[in-house]
Phi, psi and omega in degrees: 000161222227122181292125159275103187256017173207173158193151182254140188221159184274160172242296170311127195054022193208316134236004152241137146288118180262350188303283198337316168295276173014282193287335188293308183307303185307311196269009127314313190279314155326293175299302190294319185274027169040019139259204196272128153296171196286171145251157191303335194282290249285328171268343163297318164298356189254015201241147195152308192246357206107178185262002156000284187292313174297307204303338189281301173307323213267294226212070201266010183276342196283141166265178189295331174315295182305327143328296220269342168322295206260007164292318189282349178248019159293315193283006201264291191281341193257301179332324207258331180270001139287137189096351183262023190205331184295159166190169214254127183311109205294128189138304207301321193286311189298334168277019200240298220290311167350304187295312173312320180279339175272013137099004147328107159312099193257158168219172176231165187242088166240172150280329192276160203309142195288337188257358162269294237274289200295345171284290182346306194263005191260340185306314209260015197028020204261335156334277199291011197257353210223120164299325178191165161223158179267131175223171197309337193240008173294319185244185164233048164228156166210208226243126059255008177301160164281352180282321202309321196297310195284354202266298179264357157288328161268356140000279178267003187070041193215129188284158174310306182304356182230047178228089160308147180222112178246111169197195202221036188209129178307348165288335199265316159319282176329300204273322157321297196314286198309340167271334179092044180255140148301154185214134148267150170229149168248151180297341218257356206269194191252079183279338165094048234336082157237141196277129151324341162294292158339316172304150201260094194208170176296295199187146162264143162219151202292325203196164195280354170296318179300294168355289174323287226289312206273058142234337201260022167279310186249014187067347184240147188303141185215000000 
C-alpha cells in the first residue's frame, strides 16, 4: 500500500450537485432556441464530459456547427446560473476537513470550463479548500486522459501513486487508472448511467467522509 500524501476531486457530481444550475442554464438555451425543456433528471443524464457534450446531448438533430452555436448561448445563460443552486453533497465538508487535518494537498479536477470552475467554487465557499483546480480547457488534454492528474500531482510535489483521485464517473477511473493514482469513486454522482459497480476503481465510497475515514488510521488507500 502506497502512503497517500495529496488527493484530487472531482467537482460537478462528487462534490457538488450542479444539475439544477445546469438544467437553468440548458432550459434557457431551450427556449431561446423555441424548443421544449428537459425535466431535471434528463439533464443529469446528459452531464460528464462538459459542456460540449451536454449541449450535443440537449440538441442531438443539430450538425455540429450548429451545436457549437447553441454552446455559446448555453455559456451565455450558464454565467448567470451558476453557483446559484448548487449544493454541497453529504459528506463532502467533513471529508474536506479531514483531509485537512491529516496535513493532505487537495486539488479539483473537472471537465468544465476554467471560467465556470472558479466562480463556482468561489459561490459555493468550497474555494479556500483547494491549492488550484485543473479545469477541462486548462490543458490540452482532459479527463478521461491522464494529464489533467499528472498535471497537479506535479503541482503538489506528489508522485502519481500517492494521489487519491475522487469522482463519480468511469472518466474519473480511466484518467486515474491511466495516471498510475488510486481511485474512489461515489455513487451519488452524474455517471451517464453506468452502474458504478462496473467501474474499475480502489473502493466506492458512500461519501467523501467515508473516503477520509478508510485512509486516515494508516495514510494509506486500504
Amino acid at each position: 500500500m502506497q502512503v497517500i500524501r495529496s488527493v484530487t476531486i472531482d467537482l460537478d457530481g462528487t462534490l457538488l450537485d450542479t444539475v439544477p444550475d445546469l438544467a437553468a442554464a440548458a432550459n434557457g438555451m431551450m427556449r431561446e432556441l423555441g424548443r421544449p425543456e428537459f425535466p431535471l433528471d434528463v439533464v443529469a443524464s446528459f452531464v460528464g464530459r462538459g459542456i460540449p457534450k451536454l449541449v450535443e446531448r440537449c440538441l442531438p438533430d443539430l450538425d455540429a456547427a450548429a451545436v457549437t452555436q447553441a454552446q455559446d448561448i448555453f455559456r451565455r445563460h450558464y454565467a448567470i446560473e451558476n453557483g446559484r443552486r448548487s449544493t454541497l453533497f453529504p459528506g463532502v465538508l467533513e471529508g474536506l476537513q479531514a483531509f485537512r487535518a491529516a496535513g493532505l494537498q487537495m486539488a479539483v479536477i473537472t471537465n468544465k470550463a476554467a471560467a465556470f470552475t472558479e466562480p463556482l467554487l468561489l459561490a459555493t465557499e468550497l474555494a479556500p479548500w483547494f491549492g488550484f483546480a485543473v479545469s477541462g480547457d486548462s490543458l490540452p488534454e482532459k479527463k478521461p486522459h491522464p494529464l489533467p492528474l499528472l498535471h497537479a500531482c506535479e503541482r503538489m510535489g506528489t508522485r502519481p501513486a500517492e494521489n487519491l483521485h475522487i469522482g463519480d464517473s468511469r472518466h474519473d477511473a480511466a484518467a486515474a487508472r491511466a495516471a498510475g493514482c488510486p481511485v474512489f469513486i461515489v455513487p451519488y454522482g452524474y455517471n451517464e448511467g453506468d452502474d458504478v459497480q462496473e467501474i474499475d476503481c480502489d473502493a466506492i465510497v458512500a461519501s467523501l467522509a467515508e473516503a477520509a475515514t478508510r485512509i486516515s488510521n494508516t495514510g494509506k488507500v486500504a
